[in-house]
DRENKE-306343 format. One record per residue (C-alpha): x, y, z; residue number from 1; residue in one letter. Coordinates in steps of 0.02 Angstrom, whole numbers, plus 50000, padded with zeros to 5 digits. Example, Ala and Ser with C-alpha at 12.3 -4.5 7.8 and 13.67 -1.06 7.14 Angstrom:
<sites>
px;py;pz;num;residuo
50615;49775;50390;1;a
50684;49947;50357;2;s
</sites>
This chain:
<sites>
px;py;pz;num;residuo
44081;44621;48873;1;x
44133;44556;48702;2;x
44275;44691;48698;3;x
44316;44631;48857;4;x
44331;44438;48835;5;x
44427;44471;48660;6;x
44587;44558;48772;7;x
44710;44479;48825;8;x
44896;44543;48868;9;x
45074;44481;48804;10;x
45194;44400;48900;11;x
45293;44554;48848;12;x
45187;44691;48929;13;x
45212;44567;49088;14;x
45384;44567;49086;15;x
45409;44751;49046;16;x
45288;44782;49226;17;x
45407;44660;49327;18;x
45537;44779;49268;19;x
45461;44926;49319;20;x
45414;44851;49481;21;x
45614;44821;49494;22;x
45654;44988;49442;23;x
45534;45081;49547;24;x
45595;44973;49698;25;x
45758;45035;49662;26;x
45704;45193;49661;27;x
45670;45198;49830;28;x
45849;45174;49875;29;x
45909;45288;49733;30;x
45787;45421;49719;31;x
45854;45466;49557;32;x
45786;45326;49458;33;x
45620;45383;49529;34;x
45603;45506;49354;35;x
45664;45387;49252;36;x
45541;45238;49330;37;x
45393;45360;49294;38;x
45437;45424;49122;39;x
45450;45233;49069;40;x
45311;45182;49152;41;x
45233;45329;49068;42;x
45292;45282;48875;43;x
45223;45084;48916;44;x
45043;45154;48948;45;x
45047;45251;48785;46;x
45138;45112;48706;47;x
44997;44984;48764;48;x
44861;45089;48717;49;x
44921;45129;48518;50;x
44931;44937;48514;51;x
44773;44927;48585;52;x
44697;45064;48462;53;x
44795;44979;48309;54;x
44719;44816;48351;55;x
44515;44871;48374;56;x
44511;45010;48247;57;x
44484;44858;48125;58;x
44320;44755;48183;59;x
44341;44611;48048;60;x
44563;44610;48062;61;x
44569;44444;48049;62;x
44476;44276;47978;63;x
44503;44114;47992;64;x
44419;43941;47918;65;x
44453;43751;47928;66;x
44456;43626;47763;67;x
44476;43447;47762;68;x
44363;43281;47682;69;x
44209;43266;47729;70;x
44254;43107;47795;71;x
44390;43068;47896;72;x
44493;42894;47902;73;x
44507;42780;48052;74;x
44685;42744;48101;75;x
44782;42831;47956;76;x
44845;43010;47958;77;x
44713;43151;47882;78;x
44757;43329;47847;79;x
44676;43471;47911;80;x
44709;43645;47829;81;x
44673;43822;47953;82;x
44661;43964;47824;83;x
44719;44125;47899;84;x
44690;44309;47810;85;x
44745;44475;47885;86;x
44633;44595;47841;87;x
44739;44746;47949;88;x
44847;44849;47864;89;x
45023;44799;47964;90;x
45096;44621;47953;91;x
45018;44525;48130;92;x
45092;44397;48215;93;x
44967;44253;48289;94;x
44921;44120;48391;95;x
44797;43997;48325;96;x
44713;43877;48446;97;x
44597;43741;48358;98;x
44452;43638;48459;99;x
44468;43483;48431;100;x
44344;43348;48459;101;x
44367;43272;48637;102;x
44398;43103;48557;103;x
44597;43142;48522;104;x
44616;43216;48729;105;x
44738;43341;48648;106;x
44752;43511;48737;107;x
44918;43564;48631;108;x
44853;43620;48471;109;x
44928;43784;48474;110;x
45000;43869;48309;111;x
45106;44002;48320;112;x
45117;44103;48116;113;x
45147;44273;48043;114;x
45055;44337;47916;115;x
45084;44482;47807;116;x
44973;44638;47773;117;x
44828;44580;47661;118;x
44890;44414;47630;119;x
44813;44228;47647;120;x
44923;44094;47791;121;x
44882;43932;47780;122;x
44919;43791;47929;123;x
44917;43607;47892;124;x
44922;43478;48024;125;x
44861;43294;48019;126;x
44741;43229;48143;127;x
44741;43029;48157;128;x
44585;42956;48240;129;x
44551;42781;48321;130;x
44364;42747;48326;131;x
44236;42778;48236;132;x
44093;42884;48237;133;x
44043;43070;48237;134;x
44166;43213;48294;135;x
44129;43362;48330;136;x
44244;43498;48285;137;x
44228;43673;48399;138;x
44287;43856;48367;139;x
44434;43923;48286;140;x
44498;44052;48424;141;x
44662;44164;48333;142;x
44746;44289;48455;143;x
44810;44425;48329;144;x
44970;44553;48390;145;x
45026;44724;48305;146;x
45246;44733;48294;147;x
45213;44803;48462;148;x
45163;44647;48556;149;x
45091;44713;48707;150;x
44911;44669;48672;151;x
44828;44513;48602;152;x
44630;44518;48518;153;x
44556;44357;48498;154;x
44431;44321;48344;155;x
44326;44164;48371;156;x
44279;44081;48225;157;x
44117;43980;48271;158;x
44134;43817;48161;159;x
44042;43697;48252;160;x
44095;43539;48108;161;x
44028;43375;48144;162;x
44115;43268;48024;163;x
44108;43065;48037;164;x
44223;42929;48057;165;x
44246;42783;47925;166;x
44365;42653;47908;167;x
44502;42652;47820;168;x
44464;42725;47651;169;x
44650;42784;47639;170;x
44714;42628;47650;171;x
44579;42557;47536;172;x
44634;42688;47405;173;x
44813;42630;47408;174;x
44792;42436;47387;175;x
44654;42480;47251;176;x
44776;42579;47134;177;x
44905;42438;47166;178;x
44775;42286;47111;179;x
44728;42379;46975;180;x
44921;42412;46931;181;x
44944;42236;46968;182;x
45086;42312;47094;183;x
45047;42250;47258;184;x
45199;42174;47279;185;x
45268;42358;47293;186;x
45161;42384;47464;187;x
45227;42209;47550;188;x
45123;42092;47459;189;x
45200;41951;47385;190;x
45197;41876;47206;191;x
45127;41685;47227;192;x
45187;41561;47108;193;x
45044;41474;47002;194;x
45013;41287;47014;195;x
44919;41232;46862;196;x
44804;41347;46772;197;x
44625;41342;46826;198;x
44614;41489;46729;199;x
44536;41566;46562;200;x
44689;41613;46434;201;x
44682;41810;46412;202;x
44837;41880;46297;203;x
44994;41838;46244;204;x
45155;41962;46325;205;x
45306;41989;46340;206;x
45404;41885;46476;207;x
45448;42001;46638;208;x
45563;41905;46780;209;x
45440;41786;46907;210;x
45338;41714;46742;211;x
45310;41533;46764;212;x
45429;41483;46600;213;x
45282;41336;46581;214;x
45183;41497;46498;215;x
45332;41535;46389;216;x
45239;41531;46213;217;x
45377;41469;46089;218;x
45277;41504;45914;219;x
45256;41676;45976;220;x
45436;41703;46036;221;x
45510;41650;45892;222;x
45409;41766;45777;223;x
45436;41917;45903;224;x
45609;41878;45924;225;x
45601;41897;46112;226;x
45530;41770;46243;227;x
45349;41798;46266;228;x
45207;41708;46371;229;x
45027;41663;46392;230;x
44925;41786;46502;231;x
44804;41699;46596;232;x
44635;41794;46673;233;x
44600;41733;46828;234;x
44427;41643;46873;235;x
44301;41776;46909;236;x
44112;41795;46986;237;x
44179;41699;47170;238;x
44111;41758;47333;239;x
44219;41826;47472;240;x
44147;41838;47638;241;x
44232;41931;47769;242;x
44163;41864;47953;243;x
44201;41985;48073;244;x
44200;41935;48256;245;x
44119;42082;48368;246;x
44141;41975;48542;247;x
44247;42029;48696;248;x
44387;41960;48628;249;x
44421;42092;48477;250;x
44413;42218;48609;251;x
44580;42247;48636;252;x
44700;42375;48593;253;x
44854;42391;48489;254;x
44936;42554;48459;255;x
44749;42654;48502;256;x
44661;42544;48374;257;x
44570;42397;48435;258;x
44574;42212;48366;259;x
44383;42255;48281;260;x
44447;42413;48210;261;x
44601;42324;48125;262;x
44485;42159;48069;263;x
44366;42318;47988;264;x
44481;42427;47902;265;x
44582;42250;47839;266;x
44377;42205;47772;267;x
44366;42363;47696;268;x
44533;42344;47607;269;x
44517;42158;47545;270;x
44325;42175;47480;271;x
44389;42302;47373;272;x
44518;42221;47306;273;x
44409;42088;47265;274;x
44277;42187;47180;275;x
44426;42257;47082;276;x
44459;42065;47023;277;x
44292;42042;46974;278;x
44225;41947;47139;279;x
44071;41964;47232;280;x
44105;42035;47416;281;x
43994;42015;47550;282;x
44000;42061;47767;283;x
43950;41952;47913;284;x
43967;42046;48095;285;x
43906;41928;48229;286;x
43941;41907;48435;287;x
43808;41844;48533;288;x
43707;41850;48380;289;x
43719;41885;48206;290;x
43747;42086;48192;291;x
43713;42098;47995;292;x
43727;42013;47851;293;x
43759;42080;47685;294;x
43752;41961;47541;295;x
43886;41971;47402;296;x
43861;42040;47283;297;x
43943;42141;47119;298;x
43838;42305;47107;299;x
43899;42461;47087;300;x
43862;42534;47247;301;x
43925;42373;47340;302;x
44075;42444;47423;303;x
43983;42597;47460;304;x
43846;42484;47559;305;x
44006;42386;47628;306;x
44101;42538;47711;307;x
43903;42602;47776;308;x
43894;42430;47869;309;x
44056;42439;47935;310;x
44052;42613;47992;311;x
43876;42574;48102;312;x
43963;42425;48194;313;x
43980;42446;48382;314;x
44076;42333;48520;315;x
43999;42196;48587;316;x
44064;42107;48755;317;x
43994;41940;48751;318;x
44054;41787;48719;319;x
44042;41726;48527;320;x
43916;41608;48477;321;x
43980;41504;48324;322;x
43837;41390;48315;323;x
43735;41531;48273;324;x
43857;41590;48145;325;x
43872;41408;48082;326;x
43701;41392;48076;327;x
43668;41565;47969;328;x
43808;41533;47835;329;x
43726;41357;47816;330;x
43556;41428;47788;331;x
43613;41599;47696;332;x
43759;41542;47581;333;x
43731;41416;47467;334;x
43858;41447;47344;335;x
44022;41390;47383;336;x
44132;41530;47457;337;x
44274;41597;47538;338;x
44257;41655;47701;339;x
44378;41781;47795;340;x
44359;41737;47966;341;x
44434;41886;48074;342;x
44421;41834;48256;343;x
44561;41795;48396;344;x
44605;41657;48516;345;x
44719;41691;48660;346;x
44720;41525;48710;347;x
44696;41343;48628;348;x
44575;41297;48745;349;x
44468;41440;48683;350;x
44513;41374;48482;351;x
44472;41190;48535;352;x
44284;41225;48598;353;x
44267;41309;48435;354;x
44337;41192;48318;355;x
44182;41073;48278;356;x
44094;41233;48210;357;x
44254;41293;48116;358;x
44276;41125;48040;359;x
44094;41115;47987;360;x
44101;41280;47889;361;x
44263;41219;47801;362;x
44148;41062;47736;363;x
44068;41162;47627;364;x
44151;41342;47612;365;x
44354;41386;47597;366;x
44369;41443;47795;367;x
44518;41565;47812;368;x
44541;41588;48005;369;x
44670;41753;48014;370;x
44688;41803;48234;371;x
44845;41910;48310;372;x
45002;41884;48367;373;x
44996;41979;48539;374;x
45155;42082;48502;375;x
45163;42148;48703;376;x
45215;41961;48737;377;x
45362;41953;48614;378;x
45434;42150;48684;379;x
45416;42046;48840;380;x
45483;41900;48786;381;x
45640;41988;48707;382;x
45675;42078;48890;383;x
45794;41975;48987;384;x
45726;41916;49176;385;x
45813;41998;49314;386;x
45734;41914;49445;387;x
45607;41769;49503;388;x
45464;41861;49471;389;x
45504;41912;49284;390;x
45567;41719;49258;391;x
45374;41668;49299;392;x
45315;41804;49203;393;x
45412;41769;49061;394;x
45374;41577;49082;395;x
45202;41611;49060;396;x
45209;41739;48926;397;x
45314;41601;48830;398;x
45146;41478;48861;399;x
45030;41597;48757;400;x
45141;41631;48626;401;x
45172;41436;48624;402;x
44972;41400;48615;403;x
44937;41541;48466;404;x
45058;41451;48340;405;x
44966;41261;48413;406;x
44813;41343;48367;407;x
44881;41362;48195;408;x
44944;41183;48179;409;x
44784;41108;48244;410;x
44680;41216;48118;411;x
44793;41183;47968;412;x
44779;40992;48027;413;x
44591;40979;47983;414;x
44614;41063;47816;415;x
44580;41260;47868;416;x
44679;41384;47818;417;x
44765;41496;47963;418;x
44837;41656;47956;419;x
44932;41708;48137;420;x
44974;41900;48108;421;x
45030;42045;48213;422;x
44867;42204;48184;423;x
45003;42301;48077;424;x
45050;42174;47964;425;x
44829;42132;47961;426;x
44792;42191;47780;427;x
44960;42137;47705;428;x
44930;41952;47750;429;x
44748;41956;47716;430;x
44772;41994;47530;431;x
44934;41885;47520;432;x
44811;41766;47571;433;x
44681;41796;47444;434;x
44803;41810;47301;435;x
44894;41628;47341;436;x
44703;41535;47364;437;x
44639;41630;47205;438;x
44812;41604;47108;439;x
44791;41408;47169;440;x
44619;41395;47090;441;x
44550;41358;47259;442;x
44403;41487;47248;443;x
</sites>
């Protein structure tokens, strides 16, 4: 049965039958070709059987593996390598189908490679998942052919691989080697001008272009020859918060990720960054209730425990209590803080019922409140109306784009910082953000 299931036939061996069938038709009206029709028929049957023989005289022809991280990243690309040896003694041409979890619905993962007698193929593709959790990786099935091409033996590689889903460590490895390179500006984020100096002096430098000229230390220059300026460290030991908002309306989708996957991986990113700059970073996940708290903290381990939390979280669907979550950061933060709120408000009705409890956490903490841009209303809004129906649709896609930028003036009007993004651009503002409050002396 084994030998049975492992054979399949070529498209070629098809073909070369239809033509037989053709010729042996013809043959009945030209009983001449009836030899000829027989003797080929003849020479494909010995033809199909040497392939067959060539490819089951070896029982281990072929083997095949898969390599990748142990962990894969939510929403960025991650390689996967197929390693491919020929163990026959004749160069084989093959098919490679990977199983792939059912989480990416792709049927299409079919490789097509030679590989040469006794030699090692390898096939890189990237896989780019959307939610997190565990996936389950199935067999690696390669469908090896002789030069002849007739006959096809599949190998099945049995790899069951259940690897999991975190966020965004990719993109947390990027910002990280630009804030400690002091080269974010290179990935989008801007360089914020300093307004006073909160901050304890660290070296003198040489001046670069963007240096405030107030630093420009003259005593120095004038011994060096060259302008140089004070470096100033900035304050260090502040908590960062990131309050991440697990209600229905994170749910939905941009671009396969969701609104709680961007807020996550953009958490992910920014604590980092600020354990990199010597903060303390800490987690809140509430809807309905308060999901988890994890206090902030310096350690070692922290952003370990950080990307653990985050990879547990799960969708919620009901509505968002902030009295609760008003409540908790009154009663579990004490120190003065800044807090990362990561929510979204579609409408300002929905932003004005929250507001008391937003303005009461700005009392006493540095409340940034970053939501989205809902960038299927501007493709719409770009689109010109052709009719009466697109006119009302456009007038009222106009209304909610109108009511996200009032829920930025009316936040900014009782002191809180607001941050109205598009979920690309998430991570980018975020640590713009951080930078210009931190730069400011504000945390």
């Amino acid at each position: 049965m084994q030998l049975i299931r492992s054979l399949y036939f070529t498209n070629r061996l098809y073909f070369s039958l239809a033509s037989l069938v053709c010729l042996f038709v013809l043959a009945f009206f030209m009983p001449l070709l009836l030899l000829f029709a027989k003797v080929a028929l003849g020479v494909l049957v010995l033809l199909a059987l040497l392939d067959f023989l060539l490819l089951y005289n070896n029982r281990q022809g072929m083997f095949a593996s898969r390599s990748m991280q142990e962990k894969l990243s939510n929403g960025s690309d991650n390689d996967v390598y197929l390693y491919l040896e020929n163990k026959y003694n004749f160069p084989v041409k093959t098919e490679v189908i990977d199983e792939l979890p059912f989480q990416f619905q792709k049927r299409d993962s079919l490789f097509k490679t030679a590989v040469a007698k006794g030699r090692t193929q390898v096939i890189h593709y990237t896989l780019r998942p959307t939610k997190r959790g565990s996936y389950l990786f199935g067999a690696i099935n390669v469908y090896a052919m002789s030069p002849l091409q007739l006959v096809k033996r599949r190998f099945r590689f049995a790899q069951d691989q259940e690897v999991p889903v975190y966020p965004s460590f990719v993109q947390m490895r990027q910002y990280e080697l630009m804030a400690i390179s002091n080269r974010l500006q290179e990935f989008g984020v801007k360089k914020v001008r300093r307004i006073g100096h909160s901050s304890e002096f660290e070296q003198i430098r040489p001046y670069v272009a963007g240096d405030d000229q107030r630093t420009i230390n003259w005593k120095a220059s004038a011994r060096k020859a060259d302008l140089m300026v004070n470096s100033y460290q900035d304050e260090k030991s502040q908590q960062v918060y990131c309050l991440i908002d697990k209600g229905r309306v994170m749910q939905m989708p941009f671009e396969g990720l969701s609104l709680l996957d961007y807020a996550i991986n953009a958490s992910l990113v920014i604590s980092n960054i600020a354990l990199k700059k010597q903060d303390k970073a800490g987690i809140i996940t509430f809807s309905n209730k308060i999901s988890n708290l994890l206090p902030a903290q310096r350690k070692s381990d922290q952003i370990r425990r950080i990307m653990e939390l985050l990879y547990n979280q799960r969708t919620k669907y009901q509505e968002t209590d902030y009295e609760r979550l008003y409540a908790t950061v009154r009663s579990k933060i004490k120190q003065r803080s800044l807090l990362l709120l990561f929510t979204n408000f579609e409408t300002l009705n929905g932003a004005q019922r929250q507001l008391p409890y937003l303005r009461a956490l700005a009392k006493h903490h540095l409340l940034v409140v970053i939501f989205f841009e809902n960038t299927e209303l501007h493709a719409l809004l770009e689109k010109p109306a052709n009719n009466t129906a697109e006119v009302y649709t456009k007038a009222i896609a106009q209304k909610f784009d109108f009511d996200k930028r009032q829920i930025v003036k009316q936040l900014q009007q009782h002191g809180i910082h607001a941050i109205l993004t598009p979920p690309k651009q998430l991570t980018v503002n975020t640590i713009n953000k951080y930078l210009e409050l931190k730069s400011r002396g504000l945390i």
